[in-house]
N, CA, C and O atoms as CSV, one atom per row, in Angstrom:
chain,resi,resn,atom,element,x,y,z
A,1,UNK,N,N,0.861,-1.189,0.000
A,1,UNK,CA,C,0.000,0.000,0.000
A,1,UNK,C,C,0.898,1.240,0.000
A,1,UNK,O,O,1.737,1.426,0.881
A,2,UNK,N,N,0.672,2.150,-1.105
A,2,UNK,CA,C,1.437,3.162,-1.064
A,2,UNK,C,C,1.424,4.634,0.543
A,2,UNK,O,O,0.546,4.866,1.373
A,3,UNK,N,N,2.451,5.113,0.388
A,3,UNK,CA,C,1.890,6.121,1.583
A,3,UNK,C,C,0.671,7.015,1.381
A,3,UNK,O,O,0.076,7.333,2.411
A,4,UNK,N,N,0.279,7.398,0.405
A,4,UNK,CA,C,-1.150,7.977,-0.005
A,4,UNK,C,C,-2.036,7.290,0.280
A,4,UNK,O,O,-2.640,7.702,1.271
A,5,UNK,N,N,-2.423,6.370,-0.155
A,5,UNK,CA,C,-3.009,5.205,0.138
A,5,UNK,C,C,-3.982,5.087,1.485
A,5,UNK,O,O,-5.181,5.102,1.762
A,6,UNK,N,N,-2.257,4.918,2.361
A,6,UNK,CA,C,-2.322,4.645,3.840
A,6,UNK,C,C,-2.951,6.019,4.607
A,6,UNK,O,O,-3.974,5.954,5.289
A,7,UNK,N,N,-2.251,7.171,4.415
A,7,UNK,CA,C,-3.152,8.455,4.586
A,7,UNK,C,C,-4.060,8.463,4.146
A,7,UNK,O,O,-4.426,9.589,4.482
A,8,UNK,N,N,-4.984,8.000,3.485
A,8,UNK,CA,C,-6.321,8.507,2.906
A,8,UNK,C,C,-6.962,7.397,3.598
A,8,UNK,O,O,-8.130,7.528,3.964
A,9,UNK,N,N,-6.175,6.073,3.867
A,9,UNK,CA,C,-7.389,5.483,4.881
A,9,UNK,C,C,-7.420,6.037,6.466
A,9,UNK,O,O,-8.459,5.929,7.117
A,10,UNK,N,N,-6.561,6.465,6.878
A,10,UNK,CA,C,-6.205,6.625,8.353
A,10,UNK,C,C,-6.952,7.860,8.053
A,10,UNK,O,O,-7.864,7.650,8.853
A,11,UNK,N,N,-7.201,8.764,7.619
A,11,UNK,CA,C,-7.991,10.037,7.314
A,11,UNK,C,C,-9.590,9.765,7.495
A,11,UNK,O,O,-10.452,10.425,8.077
A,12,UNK,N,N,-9.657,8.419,6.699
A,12,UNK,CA,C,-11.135,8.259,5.993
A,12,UNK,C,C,-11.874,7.466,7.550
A,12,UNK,O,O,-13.062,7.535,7.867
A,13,UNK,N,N,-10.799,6.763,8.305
A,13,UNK,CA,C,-10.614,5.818,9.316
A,13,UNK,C,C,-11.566,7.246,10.099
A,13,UNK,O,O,-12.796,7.217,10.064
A,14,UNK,N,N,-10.725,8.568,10.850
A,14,UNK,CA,C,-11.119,9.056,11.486
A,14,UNK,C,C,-12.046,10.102,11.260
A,14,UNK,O,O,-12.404,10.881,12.143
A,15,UNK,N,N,-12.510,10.133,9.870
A,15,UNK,CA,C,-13.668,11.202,9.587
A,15,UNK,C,C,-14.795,9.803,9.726
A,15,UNK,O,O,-15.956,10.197,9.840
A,16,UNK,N,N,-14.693,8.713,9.734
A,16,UNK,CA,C,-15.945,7.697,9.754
A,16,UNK,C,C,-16.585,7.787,8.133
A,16,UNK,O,O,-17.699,7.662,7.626
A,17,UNK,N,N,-15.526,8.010,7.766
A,17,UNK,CA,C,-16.007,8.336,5.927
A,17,UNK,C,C,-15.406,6.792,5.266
A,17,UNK,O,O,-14.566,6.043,5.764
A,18,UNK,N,N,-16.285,6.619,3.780
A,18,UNK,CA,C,-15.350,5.653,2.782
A,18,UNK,C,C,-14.226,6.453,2.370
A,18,UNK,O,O,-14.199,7.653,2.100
A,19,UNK,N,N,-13.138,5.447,2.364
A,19,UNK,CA,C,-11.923,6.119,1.427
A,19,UNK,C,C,-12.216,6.626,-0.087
A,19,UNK,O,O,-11.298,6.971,-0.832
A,20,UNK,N,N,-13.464,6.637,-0.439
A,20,UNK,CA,C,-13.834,6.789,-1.782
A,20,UNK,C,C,-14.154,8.026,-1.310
A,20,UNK,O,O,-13.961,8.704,-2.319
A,21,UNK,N,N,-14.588,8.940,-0.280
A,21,UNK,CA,C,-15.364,9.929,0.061
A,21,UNK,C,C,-14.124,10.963,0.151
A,21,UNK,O,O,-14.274,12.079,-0.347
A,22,UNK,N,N,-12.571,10.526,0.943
A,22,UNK,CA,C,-11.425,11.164,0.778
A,22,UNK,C,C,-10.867,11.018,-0.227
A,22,UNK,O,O,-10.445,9.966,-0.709
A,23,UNK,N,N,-10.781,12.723,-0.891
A,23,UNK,CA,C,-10.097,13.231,-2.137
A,23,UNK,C,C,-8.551,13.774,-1.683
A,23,UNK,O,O,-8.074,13.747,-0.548
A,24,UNK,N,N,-7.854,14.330,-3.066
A,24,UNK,CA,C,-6.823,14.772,-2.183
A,24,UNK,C,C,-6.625,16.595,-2.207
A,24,UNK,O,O,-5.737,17.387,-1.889
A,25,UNK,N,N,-7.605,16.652,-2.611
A,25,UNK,CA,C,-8.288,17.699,-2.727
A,25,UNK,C,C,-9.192,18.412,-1.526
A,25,UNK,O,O,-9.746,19.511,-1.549
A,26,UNK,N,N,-9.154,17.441,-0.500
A,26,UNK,CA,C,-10.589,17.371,0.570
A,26,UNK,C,C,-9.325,17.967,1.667
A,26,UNK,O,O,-8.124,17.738,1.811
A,27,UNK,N,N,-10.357,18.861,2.331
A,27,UNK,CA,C,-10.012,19.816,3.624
A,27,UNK,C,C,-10.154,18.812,5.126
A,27,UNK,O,O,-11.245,18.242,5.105
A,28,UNK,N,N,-9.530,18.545,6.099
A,28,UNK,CA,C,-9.761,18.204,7.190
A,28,UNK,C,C,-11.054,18.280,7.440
A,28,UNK,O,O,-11.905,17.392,7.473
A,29,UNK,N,N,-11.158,19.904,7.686
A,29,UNK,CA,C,-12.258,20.524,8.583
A,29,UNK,C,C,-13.591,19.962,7.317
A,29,UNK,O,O,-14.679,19.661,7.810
A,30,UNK,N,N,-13.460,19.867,5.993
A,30,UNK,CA,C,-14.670,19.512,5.137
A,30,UNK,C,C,-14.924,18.395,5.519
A,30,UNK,O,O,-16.101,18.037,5.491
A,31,UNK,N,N,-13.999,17.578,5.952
A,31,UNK,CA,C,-14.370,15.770,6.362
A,31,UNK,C,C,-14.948,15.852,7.800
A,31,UNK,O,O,-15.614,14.912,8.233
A,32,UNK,N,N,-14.743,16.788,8.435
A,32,UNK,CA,C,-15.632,16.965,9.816
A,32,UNK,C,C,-14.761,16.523,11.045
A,32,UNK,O,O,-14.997,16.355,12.241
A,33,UNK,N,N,-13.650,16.404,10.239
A,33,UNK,CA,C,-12.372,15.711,11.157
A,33,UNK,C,C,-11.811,17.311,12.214
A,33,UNK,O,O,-11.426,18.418,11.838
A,34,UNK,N,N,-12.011,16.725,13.591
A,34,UNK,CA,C,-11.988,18.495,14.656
A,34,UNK,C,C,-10.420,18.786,15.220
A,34,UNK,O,O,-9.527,18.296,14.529
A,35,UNK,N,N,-10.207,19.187,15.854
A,35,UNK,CA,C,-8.845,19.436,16.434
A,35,UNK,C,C,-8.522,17.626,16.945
A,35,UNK,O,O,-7.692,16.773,16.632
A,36,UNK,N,N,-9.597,17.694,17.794
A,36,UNK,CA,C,-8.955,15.754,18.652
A,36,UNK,C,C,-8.896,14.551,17.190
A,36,UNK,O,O,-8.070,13.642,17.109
A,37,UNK,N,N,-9.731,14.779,16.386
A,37,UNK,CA,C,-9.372,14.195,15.225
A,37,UNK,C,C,-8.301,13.776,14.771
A,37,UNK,O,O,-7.835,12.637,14.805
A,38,UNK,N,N,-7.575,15.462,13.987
A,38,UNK,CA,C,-6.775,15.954,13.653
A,38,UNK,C,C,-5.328,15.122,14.761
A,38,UNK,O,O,-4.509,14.401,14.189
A,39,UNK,N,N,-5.256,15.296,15.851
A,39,UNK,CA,C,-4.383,14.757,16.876
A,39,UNK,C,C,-4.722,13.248,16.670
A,39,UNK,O,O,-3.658,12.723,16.342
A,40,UNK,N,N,-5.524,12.482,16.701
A,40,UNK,CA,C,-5.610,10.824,16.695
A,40,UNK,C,C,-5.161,11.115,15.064
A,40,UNK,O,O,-4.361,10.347,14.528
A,41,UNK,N,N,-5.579,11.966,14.516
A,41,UNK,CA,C,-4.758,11.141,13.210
A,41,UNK,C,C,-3.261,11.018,12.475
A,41,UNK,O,O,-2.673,10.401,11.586
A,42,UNK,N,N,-3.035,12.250,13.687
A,42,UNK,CA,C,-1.439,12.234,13.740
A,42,UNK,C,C,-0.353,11.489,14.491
A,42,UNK,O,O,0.857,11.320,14.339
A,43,UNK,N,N,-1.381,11.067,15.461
A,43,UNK,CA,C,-0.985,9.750,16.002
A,43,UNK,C,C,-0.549,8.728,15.532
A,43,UNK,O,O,0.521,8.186,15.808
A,44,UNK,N,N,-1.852,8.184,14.321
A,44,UNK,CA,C,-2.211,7.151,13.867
A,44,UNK,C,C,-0.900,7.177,12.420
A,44,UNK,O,O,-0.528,6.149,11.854
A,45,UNK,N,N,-0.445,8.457,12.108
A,45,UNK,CA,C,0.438,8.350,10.898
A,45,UNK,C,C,1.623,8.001,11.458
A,45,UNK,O,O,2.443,7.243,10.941
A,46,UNK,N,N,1.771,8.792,12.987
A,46,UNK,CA,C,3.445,8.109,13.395
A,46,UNK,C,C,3.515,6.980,13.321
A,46,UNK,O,O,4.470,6.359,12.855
A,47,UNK,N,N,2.455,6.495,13.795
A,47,UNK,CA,C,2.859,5.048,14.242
A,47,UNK,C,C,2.848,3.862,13.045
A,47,UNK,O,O,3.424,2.797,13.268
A,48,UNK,N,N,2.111,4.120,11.668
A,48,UNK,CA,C,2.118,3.761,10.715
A,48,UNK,C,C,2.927,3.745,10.276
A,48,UNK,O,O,3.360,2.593,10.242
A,49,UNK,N,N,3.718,4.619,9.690
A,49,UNK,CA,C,5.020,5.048,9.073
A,49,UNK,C,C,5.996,4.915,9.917
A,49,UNK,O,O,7.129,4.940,9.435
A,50,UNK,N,N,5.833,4.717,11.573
A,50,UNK,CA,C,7.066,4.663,12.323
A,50,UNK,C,C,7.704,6.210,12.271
A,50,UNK,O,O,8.935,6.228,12.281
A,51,UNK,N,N,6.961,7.652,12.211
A,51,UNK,CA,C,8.180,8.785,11.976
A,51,UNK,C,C,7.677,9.587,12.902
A,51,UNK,O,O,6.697,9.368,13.615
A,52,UNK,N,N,8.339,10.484,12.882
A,52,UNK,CA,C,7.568,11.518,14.343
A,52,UNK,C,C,7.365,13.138,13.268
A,52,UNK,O,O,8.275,13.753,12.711
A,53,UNK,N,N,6.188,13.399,13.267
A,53,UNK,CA,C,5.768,14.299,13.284
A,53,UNK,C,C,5.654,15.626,13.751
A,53,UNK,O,O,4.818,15.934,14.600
A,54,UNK,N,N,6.527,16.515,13.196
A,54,UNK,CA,C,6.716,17.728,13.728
A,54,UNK,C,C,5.389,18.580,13.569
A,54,UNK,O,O,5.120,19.397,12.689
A,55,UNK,N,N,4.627,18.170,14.658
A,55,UNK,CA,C,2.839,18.800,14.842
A,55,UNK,C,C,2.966,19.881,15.983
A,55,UNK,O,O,3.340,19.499,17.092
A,56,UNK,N,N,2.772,20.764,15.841
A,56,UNK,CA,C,2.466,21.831,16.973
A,56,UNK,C,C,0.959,21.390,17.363
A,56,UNK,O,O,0.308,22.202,16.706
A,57,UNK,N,N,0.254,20.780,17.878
A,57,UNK,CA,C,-1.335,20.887,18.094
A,57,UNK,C,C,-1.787,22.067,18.460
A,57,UNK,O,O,-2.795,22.547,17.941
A,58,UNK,N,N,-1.057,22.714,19.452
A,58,UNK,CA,C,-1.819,23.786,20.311
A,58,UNK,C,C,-1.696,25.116,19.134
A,58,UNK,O,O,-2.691,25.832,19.028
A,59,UNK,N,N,-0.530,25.413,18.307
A,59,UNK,CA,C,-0.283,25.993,17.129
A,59,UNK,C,C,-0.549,25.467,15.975
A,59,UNK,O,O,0.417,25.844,15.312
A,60,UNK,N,N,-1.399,24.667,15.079
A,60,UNK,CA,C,-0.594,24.552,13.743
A,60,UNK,C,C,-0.192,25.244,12.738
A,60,UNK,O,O,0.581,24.810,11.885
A,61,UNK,N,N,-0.628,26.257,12.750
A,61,UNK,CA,C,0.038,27.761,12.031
A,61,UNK,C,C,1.466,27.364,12.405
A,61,UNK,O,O,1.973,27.123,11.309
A,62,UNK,N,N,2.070,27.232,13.013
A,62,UNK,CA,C,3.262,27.548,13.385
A,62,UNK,C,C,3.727,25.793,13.318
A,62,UNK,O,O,4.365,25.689,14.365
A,63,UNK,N,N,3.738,24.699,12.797
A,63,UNK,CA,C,4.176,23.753,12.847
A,63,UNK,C,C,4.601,23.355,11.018
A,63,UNK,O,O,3.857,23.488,10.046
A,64,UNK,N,N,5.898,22.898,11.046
A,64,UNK,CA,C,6.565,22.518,9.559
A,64,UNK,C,C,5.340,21.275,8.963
A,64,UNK,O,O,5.335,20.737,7.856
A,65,UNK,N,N,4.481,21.092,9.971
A,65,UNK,CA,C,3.670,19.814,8.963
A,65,UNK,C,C,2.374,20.599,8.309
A,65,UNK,O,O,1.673,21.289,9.048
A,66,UNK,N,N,2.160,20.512,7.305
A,66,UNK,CA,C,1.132,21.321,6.244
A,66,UNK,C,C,-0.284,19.798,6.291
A,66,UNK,O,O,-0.433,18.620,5.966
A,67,UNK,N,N,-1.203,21.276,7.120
A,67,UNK,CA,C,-2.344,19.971,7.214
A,67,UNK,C,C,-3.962,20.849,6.432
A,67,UNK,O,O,-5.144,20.836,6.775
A,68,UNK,N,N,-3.109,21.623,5.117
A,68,UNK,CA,C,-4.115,22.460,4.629
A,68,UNK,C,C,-5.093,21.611,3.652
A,68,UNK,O,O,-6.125,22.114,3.208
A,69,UNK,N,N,-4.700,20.317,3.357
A,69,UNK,CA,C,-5.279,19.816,2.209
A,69,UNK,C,C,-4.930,18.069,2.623
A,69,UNK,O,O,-3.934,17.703,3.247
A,70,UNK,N,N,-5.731,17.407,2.237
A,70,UNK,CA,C,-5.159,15.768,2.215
A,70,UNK,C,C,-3.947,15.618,1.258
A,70,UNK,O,O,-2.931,15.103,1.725
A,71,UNK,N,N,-3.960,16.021,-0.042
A,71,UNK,CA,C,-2.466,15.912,-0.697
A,71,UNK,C,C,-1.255,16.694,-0.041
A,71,UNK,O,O,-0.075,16.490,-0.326
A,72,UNK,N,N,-1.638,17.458,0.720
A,72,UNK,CA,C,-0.394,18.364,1.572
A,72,UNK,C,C,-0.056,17.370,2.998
A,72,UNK,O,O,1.096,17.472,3.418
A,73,UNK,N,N,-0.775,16.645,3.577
A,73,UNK,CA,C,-0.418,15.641,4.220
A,73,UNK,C,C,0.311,14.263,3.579
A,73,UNK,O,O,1.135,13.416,3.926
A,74,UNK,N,N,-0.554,14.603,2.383
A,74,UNK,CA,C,0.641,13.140,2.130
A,74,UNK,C,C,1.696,13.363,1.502
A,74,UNK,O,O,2.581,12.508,1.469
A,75,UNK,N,N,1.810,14.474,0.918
A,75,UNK,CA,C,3.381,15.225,0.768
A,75,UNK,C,C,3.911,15.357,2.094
A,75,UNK,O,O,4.956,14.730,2.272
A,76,UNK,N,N,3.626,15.780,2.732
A,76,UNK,CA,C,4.577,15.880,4.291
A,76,UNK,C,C,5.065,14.535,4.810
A,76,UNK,O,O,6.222,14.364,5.196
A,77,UNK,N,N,4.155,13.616,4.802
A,77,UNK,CA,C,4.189,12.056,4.840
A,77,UNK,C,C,5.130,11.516,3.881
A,77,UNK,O,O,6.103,10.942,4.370
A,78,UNK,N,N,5.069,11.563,2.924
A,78,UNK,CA,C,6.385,11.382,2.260
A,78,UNK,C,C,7.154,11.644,2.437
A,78,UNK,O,O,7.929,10.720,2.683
A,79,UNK,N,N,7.614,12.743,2.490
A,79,UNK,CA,C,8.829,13.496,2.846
A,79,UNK,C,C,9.113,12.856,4.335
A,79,UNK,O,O,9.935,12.011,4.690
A,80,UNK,N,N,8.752,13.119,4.599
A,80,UNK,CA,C,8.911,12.298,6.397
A,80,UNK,C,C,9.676,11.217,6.194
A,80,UNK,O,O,10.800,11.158,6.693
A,81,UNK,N,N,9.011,9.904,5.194
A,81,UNK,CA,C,9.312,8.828,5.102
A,81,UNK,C,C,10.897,8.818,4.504
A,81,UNK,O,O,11.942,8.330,4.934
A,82,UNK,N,N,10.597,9.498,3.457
A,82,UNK,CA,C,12.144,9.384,2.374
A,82,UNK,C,C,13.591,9.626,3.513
A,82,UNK,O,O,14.712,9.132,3.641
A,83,UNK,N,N,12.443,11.100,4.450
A,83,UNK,CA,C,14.104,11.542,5.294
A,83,UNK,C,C,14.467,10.364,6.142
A,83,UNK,O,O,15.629,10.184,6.506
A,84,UNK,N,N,13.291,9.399,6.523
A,84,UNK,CA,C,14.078,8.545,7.573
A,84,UNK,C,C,14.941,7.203,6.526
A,84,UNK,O,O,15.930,6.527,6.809
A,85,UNK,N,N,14.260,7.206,5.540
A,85,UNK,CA,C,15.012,6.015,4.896
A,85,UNK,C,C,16.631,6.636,4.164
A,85,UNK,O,O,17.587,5.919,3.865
A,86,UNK,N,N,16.551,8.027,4.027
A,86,UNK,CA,C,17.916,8.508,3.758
A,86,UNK,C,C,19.383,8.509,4.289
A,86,UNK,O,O,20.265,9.101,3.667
């Protein structure tokens, strides 16, 4: 399963949505996914991928992980991945 893939289910996992319903085009807040969401699902990517996530929760304005879009998560997710396998 690619890392997109895996983000769009762990996404789809915590909006209670089909993965057919997550685009990568689709907004957090449009999937209904809330701040505690948002946190279990950043959870749910460390531990998937094994990487640690540079998440400010209490800021995310101010955190290097881009959680403006589902394709901007799984670009960050990638990138995550590549740096640890580098």
């Amino acid at each position: 399963m690619s890392v997109k893939d895996r983000v769009i289910a762990i996404i789809a996992e915590q909006a209670v949505l089909d993965v057919a319903d997550v685009t990568m085009d689709s907004t957090l807040e449009s999937l209904g996914i809330d701040s505690l969401g948002l946190v279990e699902s950043i959870f749910a990517i460390e531990e998937a991928f094994d990487v640690s996530v540079p998440f400010n929760a209490n800021d995310p304005s101010q955190s290097d992980f881009d959680i403006s879009s589902v394709a901007s998560i799984v670009a960050a997710v990638e990138k995550l991945v590549a740096d640890q396998h580098a």
